[in-house]
Backbone bond lengths (Angstrom), bond angles and torsions (degrees), N, CA, C in turn:
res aa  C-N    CA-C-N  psi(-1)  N-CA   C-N-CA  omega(-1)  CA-C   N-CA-C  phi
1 X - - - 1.453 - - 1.536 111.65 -
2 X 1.584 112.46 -39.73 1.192 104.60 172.99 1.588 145.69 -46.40
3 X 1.683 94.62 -36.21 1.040 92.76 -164.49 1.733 105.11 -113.60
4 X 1.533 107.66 30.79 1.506 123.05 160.13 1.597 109.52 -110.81
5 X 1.026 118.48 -26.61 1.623 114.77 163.39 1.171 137.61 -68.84
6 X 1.690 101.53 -40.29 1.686 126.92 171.40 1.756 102.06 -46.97
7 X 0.785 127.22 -56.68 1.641 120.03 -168.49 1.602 111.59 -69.12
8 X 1.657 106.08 -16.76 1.915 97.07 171.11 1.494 108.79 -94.13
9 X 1.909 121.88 13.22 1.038 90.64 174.45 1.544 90.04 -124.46
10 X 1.494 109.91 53.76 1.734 116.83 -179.40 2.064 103.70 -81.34
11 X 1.254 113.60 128.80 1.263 117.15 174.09 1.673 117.84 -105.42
12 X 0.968 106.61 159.99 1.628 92.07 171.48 1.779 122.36 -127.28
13 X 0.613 119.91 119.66 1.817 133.78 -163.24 1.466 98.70 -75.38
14 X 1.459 117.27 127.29 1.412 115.17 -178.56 1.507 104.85 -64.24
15 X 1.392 130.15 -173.34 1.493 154.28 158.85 1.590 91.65 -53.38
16 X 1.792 124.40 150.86 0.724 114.61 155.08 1.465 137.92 -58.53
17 X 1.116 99.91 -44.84 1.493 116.34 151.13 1.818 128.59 -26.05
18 X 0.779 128.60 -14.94 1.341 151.44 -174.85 1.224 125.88 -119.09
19 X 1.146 102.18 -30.82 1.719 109.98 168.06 1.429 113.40 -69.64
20 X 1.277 109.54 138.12 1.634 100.48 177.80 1.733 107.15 -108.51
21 X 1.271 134.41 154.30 1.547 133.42 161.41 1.266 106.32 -60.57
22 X 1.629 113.37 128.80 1.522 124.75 140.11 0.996 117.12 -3.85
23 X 1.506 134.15 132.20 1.734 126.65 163.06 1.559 99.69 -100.07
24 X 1.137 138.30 67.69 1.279 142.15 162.37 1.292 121.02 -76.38
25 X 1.010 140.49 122.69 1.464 146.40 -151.63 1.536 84.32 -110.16
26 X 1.785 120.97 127.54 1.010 128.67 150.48 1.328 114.03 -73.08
27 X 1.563 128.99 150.99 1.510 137.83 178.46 1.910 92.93 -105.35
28 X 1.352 102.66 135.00 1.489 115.63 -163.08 1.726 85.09 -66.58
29 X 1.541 111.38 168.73 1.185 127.71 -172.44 2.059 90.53 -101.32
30 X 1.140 116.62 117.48 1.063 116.34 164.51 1.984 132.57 -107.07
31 X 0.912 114.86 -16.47 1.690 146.09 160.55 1.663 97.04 -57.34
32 X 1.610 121.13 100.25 1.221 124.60 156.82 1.887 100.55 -56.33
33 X 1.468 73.81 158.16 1.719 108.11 -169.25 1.409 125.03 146.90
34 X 1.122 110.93 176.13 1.852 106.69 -168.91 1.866 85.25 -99.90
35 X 1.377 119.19 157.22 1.092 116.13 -163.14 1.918 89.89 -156.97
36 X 1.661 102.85 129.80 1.521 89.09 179.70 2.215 96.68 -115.34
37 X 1.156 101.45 157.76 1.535 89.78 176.93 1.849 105.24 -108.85
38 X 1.416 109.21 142.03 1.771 97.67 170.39 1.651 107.17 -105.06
39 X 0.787 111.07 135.01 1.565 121.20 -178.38 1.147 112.13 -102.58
40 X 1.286 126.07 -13.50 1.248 131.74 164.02 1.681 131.57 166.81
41 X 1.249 121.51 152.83 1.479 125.45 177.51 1.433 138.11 -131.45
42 X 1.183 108.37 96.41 1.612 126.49 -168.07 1.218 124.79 -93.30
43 X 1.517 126.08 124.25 1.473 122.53 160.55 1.665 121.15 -41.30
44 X 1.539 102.51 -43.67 1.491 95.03 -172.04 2.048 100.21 -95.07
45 X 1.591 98.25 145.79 1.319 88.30 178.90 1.592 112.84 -74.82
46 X 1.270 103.02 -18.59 1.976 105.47 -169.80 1.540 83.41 -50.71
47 X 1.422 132.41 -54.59 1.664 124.30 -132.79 1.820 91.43 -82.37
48 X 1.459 106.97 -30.21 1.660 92.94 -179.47 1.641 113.50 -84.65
49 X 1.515 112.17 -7.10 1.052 111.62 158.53 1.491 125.89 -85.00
50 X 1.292 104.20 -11.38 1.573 88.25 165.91 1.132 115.62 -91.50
51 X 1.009 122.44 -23.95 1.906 136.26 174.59 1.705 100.41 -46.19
52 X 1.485 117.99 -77.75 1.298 107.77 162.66 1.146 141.71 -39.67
53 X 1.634 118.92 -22.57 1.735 124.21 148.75 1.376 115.68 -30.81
54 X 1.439 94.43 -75.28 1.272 122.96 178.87 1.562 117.63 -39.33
55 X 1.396 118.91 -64.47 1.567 105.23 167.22 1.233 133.73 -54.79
56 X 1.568 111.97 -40.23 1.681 123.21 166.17 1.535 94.54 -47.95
57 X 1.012 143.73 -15.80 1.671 123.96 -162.94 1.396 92.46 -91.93
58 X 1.198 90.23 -44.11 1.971 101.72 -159.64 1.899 107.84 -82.86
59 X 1.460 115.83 26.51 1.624 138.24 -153.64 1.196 115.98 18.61
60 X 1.263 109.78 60.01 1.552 118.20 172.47 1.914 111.38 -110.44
61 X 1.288 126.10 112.63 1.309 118.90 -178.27 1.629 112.86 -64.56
62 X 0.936 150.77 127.40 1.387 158.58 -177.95 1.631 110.51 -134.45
63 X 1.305 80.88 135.62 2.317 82.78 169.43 1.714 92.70 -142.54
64 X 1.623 85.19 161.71 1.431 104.27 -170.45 1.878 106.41 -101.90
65 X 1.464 105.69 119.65 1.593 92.60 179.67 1.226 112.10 -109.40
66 X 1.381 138.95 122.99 1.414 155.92 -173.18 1.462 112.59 -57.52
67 X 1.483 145.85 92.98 1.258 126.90 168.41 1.578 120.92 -122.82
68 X 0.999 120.52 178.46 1.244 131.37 -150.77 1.570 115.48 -142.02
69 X 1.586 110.48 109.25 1.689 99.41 -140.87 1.623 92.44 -150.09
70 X 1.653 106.23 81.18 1.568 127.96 -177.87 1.758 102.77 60.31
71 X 1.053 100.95 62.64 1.771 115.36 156.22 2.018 93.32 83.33
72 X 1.123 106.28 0.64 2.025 109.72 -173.75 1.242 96.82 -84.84
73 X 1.391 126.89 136.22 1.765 119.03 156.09 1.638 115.13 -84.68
74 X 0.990 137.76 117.31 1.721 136.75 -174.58 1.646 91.67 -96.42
75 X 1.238 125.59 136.01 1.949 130.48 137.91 1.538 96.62 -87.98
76 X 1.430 115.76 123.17 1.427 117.22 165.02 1.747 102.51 -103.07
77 X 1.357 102.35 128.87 1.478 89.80 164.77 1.434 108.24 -101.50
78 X 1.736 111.51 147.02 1.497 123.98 176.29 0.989 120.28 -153.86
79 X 1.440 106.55 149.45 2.100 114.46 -172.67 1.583 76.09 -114.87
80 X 1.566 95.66 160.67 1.445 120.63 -170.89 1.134 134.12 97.92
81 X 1.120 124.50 -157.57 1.265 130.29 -37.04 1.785 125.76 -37.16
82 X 1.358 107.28 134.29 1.457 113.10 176.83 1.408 110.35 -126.70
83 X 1.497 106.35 147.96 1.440 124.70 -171.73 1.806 121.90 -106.09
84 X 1.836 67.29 -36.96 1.925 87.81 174.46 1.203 129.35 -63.50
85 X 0.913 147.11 112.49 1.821 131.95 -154.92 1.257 103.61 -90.60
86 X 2.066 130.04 -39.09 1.008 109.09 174.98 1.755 120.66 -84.60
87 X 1.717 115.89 5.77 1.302 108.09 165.21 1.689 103.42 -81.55
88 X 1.302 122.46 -28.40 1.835 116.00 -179.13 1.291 97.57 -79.15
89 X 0.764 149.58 -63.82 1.708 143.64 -158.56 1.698 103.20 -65.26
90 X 1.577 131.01 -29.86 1.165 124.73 164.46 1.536 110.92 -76.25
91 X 0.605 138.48 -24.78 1.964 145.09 -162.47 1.947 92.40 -100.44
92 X 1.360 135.65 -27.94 1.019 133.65 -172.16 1.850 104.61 -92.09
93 X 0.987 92.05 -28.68 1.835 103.93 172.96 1.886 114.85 -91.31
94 X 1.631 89.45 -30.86 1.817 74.82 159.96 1.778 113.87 -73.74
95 X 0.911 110.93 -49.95 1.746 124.96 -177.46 1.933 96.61 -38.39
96 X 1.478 89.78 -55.46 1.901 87.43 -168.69 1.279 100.83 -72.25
97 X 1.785 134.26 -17.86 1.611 119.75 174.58 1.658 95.03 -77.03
98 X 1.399 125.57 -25.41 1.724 99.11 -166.00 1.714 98.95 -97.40
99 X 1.319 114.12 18.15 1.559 103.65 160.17 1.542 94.84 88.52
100 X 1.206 145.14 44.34 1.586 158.55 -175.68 1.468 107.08 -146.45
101 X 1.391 119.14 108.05 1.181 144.97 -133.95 1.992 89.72 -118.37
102 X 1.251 101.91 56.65 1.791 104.53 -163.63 1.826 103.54 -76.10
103 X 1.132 88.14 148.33 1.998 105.14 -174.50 1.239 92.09 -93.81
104 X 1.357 116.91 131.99 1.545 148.40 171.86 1.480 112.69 -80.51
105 X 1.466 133.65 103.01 1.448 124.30 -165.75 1.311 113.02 -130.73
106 X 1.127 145.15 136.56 1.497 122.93 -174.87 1.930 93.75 -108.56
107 X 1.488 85.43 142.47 1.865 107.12 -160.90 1.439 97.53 -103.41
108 X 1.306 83.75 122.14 1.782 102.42 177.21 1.404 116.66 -38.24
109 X 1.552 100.01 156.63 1.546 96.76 -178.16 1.715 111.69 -89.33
């Protein structure tokens, strides 16, 4: 049965090109604290290394941290740690204008 049903529930994903970003309005971070952002997490390191291209262009400092998560290799890319709320809340609104959907984390002390 499975595998006569599976094809009526086939969808089709536009071009990337066609897709538009979420308009989700981030709410500024107001709660002092050191705060790191992830911009993203890739199996392959090329793709989190190009991600960090990409922010260096746009003058955002980013590094890639290597982890290891039940036999998986992750590249996380991340800016931070930040303390400044109006340098994180501006750097989190550039990320959401260039279409980078970055995770909000607060970084250990």
């Amino acid at each position: 049965d499975f595998y006569e049903i599976l094809p009526q529930f086939e969808v089709e994903v536009p071009p990337a090109s066609a897709r538009t970003a979420p308009s989700v309005r981030t709410h500024p971070v107001d709660e002092p604290g050191n705060y790191l952002l992830q911009a993203g997490s890739f199996g392959a390191a090329a793709d989190a290394d190009r991600l960090q291209a990409n922010l260096a262009l746009r003058g955002m400092e980013a590094y890639v941290q290597r982890v290891t998560i039940d036999g998986a290799v992750f590249h996380r890319v991340r800016i931070g740690p930040m303390s400044d709320l109006d340098v994180l809340n501006r750097t989190r609104r550039q990320l959401r204008d260039a279409g980078i959907d970055a995770l909000l984390m607060k970084a250990p002390k």
